[in-house]
C-alpha positions in Angstrom: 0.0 0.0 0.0 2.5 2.3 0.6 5.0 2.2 -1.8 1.1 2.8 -4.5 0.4 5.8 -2.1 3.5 7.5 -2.6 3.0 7.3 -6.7 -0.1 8.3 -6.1 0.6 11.1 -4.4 3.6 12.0 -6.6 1.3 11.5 -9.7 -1.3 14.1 -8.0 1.9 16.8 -7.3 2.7 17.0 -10.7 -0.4 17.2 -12.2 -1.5 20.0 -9.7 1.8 21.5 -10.1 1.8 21.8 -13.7 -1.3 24.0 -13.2 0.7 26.8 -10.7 2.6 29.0 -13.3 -1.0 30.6 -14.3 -2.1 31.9 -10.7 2.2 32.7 -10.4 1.4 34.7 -13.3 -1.5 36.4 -12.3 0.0 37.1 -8.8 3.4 38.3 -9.1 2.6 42.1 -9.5 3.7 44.5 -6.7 1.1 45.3 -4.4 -0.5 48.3 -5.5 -1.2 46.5 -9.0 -4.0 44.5 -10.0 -3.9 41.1 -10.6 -2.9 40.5 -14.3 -5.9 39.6 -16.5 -3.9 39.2 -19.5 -1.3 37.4 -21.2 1.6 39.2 -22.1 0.1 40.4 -25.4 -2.5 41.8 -24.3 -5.4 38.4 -24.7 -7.5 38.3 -21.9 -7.1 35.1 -19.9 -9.7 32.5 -19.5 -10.7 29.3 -18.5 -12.1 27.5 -15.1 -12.4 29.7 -12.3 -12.7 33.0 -14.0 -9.1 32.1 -15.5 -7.1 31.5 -12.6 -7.1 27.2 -13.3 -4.9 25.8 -16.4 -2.0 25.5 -18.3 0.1 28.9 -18.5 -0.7 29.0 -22.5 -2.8 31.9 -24.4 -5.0 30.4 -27.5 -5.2 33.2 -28.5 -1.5 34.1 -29.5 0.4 32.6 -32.1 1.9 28.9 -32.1 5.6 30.1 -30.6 4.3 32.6 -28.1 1.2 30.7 -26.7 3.3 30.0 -23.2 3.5 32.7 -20.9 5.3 32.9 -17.4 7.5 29.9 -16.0 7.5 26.8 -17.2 5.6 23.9 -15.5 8.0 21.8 -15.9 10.0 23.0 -12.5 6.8 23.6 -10.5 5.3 19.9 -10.9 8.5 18.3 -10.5 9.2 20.2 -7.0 5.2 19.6 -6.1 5.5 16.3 -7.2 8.9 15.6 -4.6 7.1 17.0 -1.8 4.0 15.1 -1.9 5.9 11.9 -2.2 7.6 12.7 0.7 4.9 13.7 2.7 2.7 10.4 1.6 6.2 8.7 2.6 6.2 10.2 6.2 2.3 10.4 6.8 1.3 7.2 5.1 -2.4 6.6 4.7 -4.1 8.5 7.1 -6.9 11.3 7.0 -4.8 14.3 7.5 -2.4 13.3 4.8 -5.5 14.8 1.8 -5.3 18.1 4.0 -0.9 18.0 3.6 -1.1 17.3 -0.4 -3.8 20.2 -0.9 -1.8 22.0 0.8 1.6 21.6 -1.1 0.9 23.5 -4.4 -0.7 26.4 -3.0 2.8 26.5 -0.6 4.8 26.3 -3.9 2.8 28.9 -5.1 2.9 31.3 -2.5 6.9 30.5 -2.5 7.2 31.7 -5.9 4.9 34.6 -5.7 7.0 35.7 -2.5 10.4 34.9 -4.2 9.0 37.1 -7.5 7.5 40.3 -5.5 8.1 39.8 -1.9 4.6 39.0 -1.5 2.2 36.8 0.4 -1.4 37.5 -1.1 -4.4 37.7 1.2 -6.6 35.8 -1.9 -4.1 32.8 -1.0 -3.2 33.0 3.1 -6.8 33.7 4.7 -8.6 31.2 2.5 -5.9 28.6 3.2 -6.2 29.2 7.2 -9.6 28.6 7.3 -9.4 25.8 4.9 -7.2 23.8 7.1 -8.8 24.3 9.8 -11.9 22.8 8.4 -10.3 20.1 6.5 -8.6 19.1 9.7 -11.6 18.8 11.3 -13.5 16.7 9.1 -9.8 14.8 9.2 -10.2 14.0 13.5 -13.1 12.6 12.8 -11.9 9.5 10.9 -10.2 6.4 12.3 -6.7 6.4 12.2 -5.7 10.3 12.3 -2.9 11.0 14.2 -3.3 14.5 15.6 -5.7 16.8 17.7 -7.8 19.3 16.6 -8.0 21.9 19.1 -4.4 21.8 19.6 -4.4 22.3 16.0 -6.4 25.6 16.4 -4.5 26.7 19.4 -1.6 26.2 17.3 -2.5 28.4 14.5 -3.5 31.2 17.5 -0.3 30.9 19.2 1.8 31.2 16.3 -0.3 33.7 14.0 0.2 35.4 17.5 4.0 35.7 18.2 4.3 36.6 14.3 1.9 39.6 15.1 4.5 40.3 17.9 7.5 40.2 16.0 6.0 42.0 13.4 4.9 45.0 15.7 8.3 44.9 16.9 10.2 45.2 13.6 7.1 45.9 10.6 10.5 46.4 8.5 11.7 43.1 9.2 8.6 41.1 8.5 5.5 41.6 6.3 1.8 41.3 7.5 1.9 38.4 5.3 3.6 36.4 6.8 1.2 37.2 10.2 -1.2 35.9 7.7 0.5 32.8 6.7 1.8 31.5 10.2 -2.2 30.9 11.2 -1.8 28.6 8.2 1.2 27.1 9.6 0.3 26.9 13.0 -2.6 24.9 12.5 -1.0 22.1 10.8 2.1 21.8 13.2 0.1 22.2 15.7 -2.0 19.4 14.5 0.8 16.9 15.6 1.9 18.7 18.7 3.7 21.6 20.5 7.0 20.3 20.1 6.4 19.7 16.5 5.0 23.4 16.3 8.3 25.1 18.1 10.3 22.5 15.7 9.2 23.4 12.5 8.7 27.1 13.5 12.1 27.3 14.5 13.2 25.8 11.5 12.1 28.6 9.9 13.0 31.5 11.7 16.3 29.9 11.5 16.7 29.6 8.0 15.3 32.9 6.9 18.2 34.3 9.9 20.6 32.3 8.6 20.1 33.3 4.6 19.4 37.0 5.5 23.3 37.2 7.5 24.6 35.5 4.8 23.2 38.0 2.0 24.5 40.5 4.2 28.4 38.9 5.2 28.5 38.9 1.1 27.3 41.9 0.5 24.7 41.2 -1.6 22.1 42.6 0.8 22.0 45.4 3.0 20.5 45.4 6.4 17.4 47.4 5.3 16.8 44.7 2.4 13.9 43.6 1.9 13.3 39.5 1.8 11.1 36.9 0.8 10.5 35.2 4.7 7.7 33.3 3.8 9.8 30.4 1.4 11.3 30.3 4.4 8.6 29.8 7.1 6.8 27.2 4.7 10.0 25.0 4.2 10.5 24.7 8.1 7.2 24.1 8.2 7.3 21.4 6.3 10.1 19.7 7.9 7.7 20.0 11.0 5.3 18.1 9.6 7.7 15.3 8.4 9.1 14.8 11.4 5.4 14.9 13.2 4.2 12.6 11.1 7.4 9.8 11.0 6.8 10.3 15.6 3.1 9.8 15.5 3.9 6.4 14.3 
C-alpha cells in the first residue's frame, strides 16, 4: 500500500503542479497592481475559475508565443517531490489529503513571495480557514494521528507571536507572513507543541541564517527587503515530516 500511495501522491503533485505558473502569473505584481488579467500580449485570460485554473498557454496568441510565465516543468517536478515525501512520512491517514492540498498552494505562494516579496491575502486567509476545516473533518476519521483543538490553538499561538514580532520590527517582517503562520500553525500544531516550536524554529532559522549570509556577502544590505515566507513554509514542512514519521 505504501510504496502505490507514494505514486499516487507524486502523480497528483505534478499534475497539480503543472497547473501553478498561471495563478504565479497572475500574482506576481507589486502590491498596488491589480492582478494580471492578461497574457503578455495583451489576450484576456480564461478558463475555469474565471481564469485562474490551467496551463500557463494563451489560445489566442500565435503557435511560438502561446506559453506565458514559468514553465511547468520545474513547479510539478518540486510539487511532485514534496508530496511523495509527505505520503512517505504520513502514510495513509486522514490528515495526509489536507498535507497534499496544501503543497501547491505553498509552492505557489513560494514563488509569488520569491518574485515580488509578497504573500497575497486571496491565498493566506482562504488557506487558514481551509485547514482548519479540513482538519476537522480529518479528526473525525479512524486512524488520524493529531488533535484538533491543539491544532487551532496552534494556529492562534503562532499567527500570534508573528503579530509580535512584526509590531516589533514591521520592517523586518511583512503582514503576510502574520497571515501565513495561522496557516502554519494549524497544521504543526496538528501533531503537537513540540512539532509546532520545531518546525517554526526551522524557519526563523533559515530565513536568519540566509538573510546574514546576504548580508556577510554583500549582496544585501541590512534594510533589504526579503522573501521570509519560502522560508517559514519549508521549516514548516520539515515539521510536519518529522510529526508525522513520531506519531507512528
Amino acid at each position: 500500500m505504501q510504496p502505490l500511495l507514494i505514486v499516487l501522491a507524486a502523480a497528483y503533485g505534478a499534475a497539480a503542479g503543472l497547473l501553478v505558473p498561471r495563478p504565479l502569473y497572475r500574482l506576481a505584481v507589486d502590491p498596488e497592481e491589480p492582478w494580471r488579467g492578461a497574457c503578455p500580449r495583451g489576450h484576456a485570460l480564461t478558463g475555469p475559475a474565471r481564469g485562474w485554473l490551467g496551463p500557463a498557454r494563451c489560445a489566442g496568441c500565435r503557435g511560438g508565443e502561446r506559453d506565458y510565465g514559468t514553465g511547468p516543468l520545474p513547479a510539478a517536478a518540486l510539487t511532485a517531490l514534496v508530496c511523495a515525501g509527505l505520503a512517505a512520512a504520513v502514510g495513509a491517514r486522514p490528515e495526509l489529503a489536507v498535507w497534499l492540498l496544501l503543497v501547491p498552494l505553498g509552492v505557489l505562494l513560494t514563488a509569488v513571495d520569491l518574485a515580488v516579496n509578497r504573500l497575497p491575502d486571496v491565498l493566506t486567509l482562504p488557506m487558514a480557514g481551509g485547514v482548519a476545516a479540513l482538519l476537522g473533518a480529518a479528526a473525525l476519521l479512524p486512524h488520524s494521528a493529531g488533535s484538533w483543538p491543539r491544532a487551532l490553538l496552534g494556529g492562534a499561538v503562532l499567527g500570534g507571536a508573528y503579530l509580535v514580532l512584526f509590531l516589533i520590527s514591521p520592517s523586518g517582517m511583512g503582514f503576510g507572513d502574520v497571515k501565513l503562520a495561522l496557516t502554519l500553525g494549524v497544521a504543526l500544531g496538528w501533531y503537537g507543541w513540540d512539532v509546532l516550536f520545531v518546525g517554526a524554529f526551522a524557519g526563523l532559522l533559515l530565513g536568519s541564517g540566509c538573510a546574514a549570509a546576504l548580508v556577510l556577502t554583500r549582496r544585501a544590505g541590512r534594510r533589504t527587503a526579503m522573501a521570509f515566507g519560502p522560508f517559514m513554509i519549508l521549516g514548516a514542512g520539515a515539521g510536519l515530516v518529522l510529526g508525522a514519521l513520531g506519531a507512528g
